[in-house]
C-alpha positions as CSV (number, residue, x, y, z in Angstrom):
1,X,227.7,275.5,-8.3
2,X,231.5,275.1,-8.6
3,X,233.5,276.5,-6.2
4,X,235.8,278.8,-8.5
5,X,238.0,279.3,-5.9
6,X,238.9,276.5,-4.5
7,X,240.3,276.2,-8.2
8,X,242.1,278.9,-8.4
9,X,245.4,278.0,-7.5
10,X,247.2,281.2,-9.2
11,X,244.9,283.2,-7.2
12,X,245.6,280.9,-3.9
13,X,249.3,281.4,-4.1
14,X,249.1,285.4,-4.8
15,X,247.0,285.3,-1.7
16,X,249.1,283.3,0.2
17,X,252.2,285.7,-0.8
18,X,250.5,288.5,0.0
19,X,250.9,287.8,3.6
20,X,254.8,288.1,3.3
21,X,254.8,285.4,6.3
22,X,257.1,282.8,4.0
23,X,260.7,281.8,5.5
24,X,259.9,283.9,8.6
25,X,261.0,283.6,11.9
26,X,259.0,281.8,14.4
27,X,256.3,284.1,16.2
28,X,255.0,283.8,19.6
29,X,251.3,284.1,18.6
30,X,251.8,281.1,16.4
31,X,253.7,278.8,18.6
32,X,251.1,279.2,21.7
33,X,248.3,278.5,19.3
34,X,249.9,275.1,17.6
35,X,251.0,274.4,21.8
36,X,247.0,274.6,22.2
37,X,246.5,271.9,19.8
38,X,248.8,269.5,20.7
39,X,247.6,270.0,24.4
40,X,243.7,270.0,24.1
41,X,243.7,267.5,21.4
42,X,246.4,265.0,23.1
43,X,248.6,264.6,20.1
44,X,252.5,264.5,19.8
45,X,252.6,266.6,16.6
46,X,250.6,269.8,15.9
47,X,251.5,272.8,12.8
48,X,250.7,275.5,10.9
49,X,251.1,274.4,7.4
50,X,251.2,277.4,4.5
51,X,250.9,275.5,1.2
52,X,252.9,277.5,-1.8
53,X,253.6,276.1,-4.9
54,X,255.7,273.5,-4.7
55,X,256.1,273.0,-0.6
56,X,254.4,272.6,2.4
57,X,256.6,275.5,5.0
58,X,255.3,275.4,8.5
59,X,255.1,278.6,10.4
60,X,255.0,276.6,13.6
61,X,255.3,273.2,14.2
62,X,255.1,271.4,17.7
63,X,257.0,267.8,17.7
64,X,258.6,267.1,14.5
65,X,262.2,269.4,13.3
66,X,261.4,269.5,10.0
67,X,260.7,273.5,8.5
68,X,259.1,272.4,5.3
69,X,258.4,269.5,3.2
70,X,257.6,268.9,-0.7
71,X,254.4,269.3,-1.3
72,X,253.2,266.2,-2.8
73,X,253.6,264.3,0.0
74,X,251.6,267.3,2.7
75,X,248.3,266.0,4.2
76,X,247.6,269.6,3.9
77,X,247.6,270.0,0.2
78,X,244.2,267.6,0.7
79,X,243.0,269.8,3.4
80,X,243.1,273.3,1.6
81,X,240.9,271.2,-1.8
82,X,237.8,271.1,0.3
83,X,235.7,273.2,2.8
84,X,235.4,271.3,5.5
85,X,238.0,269.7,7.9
86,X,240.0,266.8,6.5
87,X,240.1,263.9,9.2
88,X,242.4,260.9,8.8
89,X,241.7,258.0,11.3
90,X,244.3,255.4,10.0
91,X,247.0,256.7,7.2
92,X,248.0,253.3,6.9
93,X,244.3,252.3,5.6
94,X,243.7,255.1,3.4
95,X,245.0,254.4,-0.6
96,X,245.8,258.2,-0.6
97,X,248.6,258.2,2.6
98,X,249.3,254.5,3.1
99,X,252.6,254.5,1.0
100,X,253.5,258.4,2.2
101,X,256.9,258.8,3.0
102,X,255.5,260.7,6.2
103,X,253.7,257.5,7.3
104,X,256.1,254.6,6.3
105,X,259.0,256.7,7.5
106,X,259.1,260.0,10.0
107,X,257.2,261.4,11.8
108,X,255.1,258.3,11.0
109,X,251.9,260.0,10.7
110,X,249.2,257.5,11.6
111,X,246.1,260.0,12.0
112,X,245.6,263.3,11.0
113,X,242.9,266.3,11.6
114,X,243.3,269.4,9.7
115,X,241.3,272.8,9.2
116,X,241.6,274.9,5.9
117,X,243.1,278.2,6.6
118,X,240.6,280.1,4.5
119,X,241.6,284.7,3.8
120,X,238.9,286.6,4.0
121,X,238.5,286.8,0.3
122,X,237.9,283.2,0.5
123,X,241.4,281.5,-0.5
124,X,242.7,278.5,1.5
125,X,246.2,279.0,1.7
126,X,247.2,276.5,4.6
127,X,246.1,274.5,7.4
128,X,245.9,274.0,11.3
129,X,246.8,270.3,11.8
130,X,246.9,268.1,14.7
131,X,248.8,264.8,13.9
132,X,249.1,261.6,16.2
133,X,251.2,258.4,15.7
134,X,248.6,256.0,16.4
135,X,245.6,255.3,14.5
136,X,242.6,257.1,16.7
137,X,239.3,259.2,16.4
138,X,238.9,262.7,16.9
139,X,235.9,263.7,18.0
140,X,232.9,266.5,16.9
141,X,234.8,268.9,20.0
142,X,238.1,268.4,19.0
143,X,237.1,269.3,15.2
144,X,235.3,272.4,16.4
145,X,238.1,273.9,19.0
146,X,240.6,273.1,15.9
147,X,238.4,274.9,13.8
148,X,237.9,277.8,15.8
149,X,242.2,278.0,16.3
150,X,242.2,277.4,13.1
151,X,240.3,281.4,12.5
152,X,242.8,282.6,14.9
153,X,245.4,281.7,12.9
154,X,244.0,283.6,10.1
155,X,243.4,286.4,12.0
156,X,247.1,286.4,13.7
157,X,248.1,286.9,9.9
158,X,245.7,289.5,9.2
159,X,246.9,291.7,12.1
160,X,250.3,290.8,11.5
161,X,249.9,292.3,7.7
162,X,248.1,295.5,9.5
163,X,251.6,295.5,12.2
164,X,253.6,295.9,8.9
165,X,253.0,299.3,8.1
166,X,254.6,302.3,9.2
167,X,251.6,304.8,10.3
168,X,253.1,307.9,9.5
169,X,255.3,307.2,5.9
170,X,253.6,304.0,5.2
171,X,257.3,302.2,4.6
172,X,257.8,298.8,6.3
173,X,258.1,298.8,9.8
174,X,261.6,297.8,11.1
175,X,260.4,293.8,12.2
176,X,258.6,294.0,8.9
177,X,261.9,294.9,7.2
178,X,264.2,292.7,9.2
179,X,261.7,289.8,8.6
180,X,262.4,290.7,4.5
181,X,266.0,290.4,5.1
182,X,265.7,287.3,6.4
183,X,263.9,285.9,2.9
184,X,267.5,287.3,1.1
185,X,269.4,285.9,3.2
186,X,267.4,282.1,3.0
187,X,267.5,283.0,-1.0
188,X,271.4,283.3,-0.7
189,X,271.9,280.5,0.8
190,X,269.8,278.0,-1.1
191,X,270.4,279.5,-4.3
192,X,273.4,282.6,-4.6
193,X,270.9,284.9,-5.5
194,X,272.4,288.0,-5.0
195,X,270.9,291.2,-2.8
196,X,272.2,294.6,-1.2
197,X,271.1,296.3,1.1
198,X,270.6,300.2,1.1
199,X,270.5,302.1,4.5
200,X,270.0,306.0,4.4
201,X,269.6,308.7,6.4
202,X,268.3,312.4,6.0
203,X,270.9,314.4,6.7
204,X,270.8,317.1,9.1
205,X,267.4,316.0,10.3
206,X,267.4,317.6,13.7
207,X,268.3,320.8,12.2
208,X,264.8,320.8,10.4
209,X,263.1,319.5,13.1
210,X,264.8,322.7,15.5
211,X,264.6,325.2,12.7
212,X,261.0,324.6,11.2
213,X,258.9,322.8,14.1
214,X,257.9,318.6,14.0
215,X,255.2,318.8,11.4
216,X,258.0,319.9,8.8
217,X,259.9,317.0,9.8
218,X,257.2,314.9,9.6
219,X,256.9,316.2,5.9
220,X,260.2,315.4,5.3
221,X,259.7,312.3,6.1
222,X,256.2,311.3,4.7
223,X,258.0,312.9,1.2
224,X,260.8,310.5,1.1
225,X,258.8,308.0,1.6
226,X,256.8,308.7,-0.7
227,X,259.4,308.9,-3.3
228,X,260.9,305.9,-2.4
229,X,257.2,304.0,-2.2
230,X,256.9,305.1,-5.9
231,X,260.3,304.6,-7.6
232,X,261.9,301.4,-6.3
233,X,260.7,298.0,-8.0
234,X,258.3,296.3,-7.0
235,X,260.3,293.5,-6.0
236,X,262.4,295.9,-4.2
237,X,261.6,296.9,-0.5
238,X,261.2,300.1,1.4
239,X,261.4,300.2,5.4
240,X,261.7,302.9,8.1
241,X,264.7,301.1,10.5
242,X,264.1,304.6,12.9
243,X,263.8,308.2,13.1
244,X,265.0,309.3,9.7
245,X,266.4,306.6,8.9
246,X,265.3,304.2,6.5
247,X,266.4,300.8,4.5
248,X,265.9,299.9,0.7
249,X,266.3,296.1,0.0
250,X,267.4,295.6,-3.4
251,X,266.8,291.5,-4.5
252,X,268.6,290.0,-7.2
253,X,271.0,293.8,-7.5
254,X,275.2,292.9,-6.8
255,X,277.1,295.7,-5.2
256,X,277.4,297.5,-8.7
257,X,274.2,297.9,-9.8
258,X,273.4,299.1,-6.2
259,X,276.0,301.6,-6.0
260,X,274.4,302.9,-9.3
261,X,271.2,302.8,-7.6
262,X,272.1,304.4,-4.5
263,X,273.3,307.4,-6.4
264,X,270.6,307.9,-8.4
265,X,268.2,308.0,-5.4
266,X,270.4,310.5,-3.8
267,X,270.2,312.8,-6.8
268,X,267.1,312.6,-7.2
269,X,266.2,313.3,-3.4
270,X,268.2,316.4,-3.7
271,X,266.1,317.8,-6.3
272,X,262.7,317.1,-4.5
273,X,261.0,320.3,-2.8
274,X,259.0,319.4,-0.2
275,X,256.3,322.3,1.2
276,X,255.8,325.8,-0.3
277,X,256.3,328.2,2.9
278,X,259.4,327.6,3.4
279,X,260.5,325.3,0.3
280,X,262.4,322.5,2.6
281,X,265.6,320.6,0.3
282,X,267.0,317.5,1.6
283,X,270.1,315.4,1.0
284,X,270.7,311.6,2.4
285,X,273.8,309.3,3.0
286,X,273.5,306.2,2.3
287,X,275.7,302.6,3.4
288,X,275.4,300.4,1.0
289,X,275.8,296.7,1.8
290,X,275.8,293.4,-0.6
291,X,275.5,290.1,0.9
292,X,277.7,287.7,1.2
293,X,279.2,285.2,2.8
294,X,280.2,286.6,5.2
295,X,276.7,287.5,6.6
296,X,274.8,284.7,8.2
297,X,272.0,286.8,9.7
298,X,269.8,290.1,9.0
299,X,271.4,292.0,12.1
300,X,275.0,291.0,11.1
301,X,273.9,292.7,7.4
302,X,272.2,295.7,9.1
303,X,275.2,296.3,10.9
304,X,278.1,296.4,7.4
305,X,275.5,298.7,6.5
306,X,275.0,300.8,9.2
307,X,279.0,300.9,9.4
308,X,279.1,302.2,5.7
309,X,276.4,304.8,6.6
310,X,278.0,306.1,9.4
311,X,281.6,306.3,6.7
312,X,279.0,308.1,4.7
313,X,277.9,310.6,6.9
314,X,281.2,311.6,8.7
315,X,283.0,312.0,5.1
316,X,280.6,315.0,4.3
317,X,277.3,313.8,4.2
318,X,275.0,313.7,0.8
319,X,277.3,310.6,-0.4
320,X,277.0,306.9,-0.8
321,X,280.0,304.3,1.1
322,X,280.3,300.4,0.3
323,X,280.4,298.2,3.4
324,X,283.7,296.6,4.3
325,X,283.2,292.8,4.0
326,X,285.8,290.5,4.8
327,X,286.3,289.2,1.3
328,X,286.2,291.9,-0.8
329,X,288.5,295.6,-0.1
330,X,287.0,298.0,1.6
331,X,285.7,301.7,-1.2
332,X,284.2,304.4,-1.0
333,X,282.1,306.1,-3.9
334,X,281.0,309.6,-3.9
């Protein structure tokens, strides 16, 4: 029988993006795993290659600088068509790699074992890879230990999707959050896709907490959350930063739209009732930060916005403040 999906490359791709583990930053669980490779196996080069559409983006890679390539020319987009490891003894005998621009030119890839990196639904959305820049064998021991690293990748991402999740409000956690922002902020730079950033706090939070006991607060919480989980886009995203205070990441939104945005949440937030004995009303503050130029990573954007936020909350509370960036003037919006 065929195997459907190993052609289903719509499928393969919305698996793959389902991990959120594109343009990320490198992870320690990753780097000691592609470290392994290169030192059981003996070979210079070693990488974990996530195969989206139209590139090859390694999550770690051990001996070449590259973070990505085009996709027609990745070993790996041969690897992830079949079930079984892919082995390449000599690139420079082989009619598919022979003319590569990866083997005539850097990293001069002269052999090549890889092993599909297949989800649990059964999509193979990347490989482990061990690369070497002399034709050589690699033998049934290697292939199995690769293998067997090559589950552990898969597993990595699994726990790391389970990591992302907030237990209590089931918002992003803060790394998951911060690892979002760092997707915008890639976009922006390749391609001046705008995004803003929306950081809010409940105000008066402790007060709750003092006046009607933790599990109100809790409420509180797991209610706002809620609301947000169910109104923003689903391109947008929702994270709890700390405490009660939380970010919305608005992609493709300018300032304008955002501000608009901001205050409707807040409005909206004021109206919600949230138990029955007492009825608990809440209002937020909100800093609201585009980005810009002027931001060059997702602490530096945290931070305009956490600046705003703070305007926010010392003006009265219950109100939204634009961030001060150094190219555009500094406003306030009520």
């Amino acid at each position: 029988m065929a195997d459907v999906k190993l052609n289903d490359e719509e499928g393969r791709v919305a698996a793959l993006h389902r991990y959120h583990i594109l343009d990320t930053r490198e992870e320690e669980a990753f780097e000691n795993i592609t470290q392994l490779v290169q030192s059981i196996l003996r070979v210079p080069i070693s990488a974990v290659s996530l195969v989206d559409r139209d590139r090859q983006w390694f999550k770690s890679r051990q001996g070449i600088d590259a973070r990505e390539t085009s996709r027609d020319v990745a070993f790996c987009n041969y690897t992830i068509r079949q079930r079984e490891p892919m082995i390449v003894s000599n690139a420079n005998e082989d009619a598919r790699f022979q003319n590569n621009p990866l083997v005539t030119g850097m990293p001069h890839i002269a052999s090549y074992a890889g092993v599909p990196l297949e989800t649990p639904d059964g999509y193979q959305i990347g490989s482990l890879c061990a690369i070497d820049t002399v034709p050589r064998e690699f033998d049934a021991q290697q292939i199995d230990i690769l293998r067997k690293l090559g589950k552990l990748v898969v597993e990595q991402m699994e726990l790391r999707q389970i990591a992302e999740r907030d237990h209590l409000t089931g918002a992003l956690t803060r790394r998951a959050f911060l690892t979002e922002m760092d997707k915008e902020i890639t976009r922006f730079q390749r391609y001046e896709r705008p995004a803003t950033l929306l950081m809010l706090d409940v105000d008066h939070f402790k007060a709750i907490n003092d006046g009607y006991g933790h599990p109100a607060g809790d409420r509180v919480l797991t209610t706002v959350s809620k609301y947000f989980l169910g109104t923003v886009r689903t391109t947008d995203c929702f994270g709890r930063l700390g405490g009660e205070e939380f970010g919305v990441l608005l992609p493709d939104t300018d300032g304008e739209a955002a501000i608009a945005a901001a205050n409707r949440f807040r409005e909206e937030l004021a109206l919600l009732e949230i138990g029955d004995d007492p009825i608990i009303r809440v209002t937020a503050s909100f800093g609201i930060a585009p980005l810009s130029t002027d931001v060059g990573i997702c602490e530096q954007w945290l931070a305009e916005a956490d600046i705003a936020l703070y305007r926010a909350k010392r003006s009265g509370r219950n109100r939204c403040c634009l961030a001060e960036m150094k190219s555009a003037k500094r406003s306030q919006l009520a």
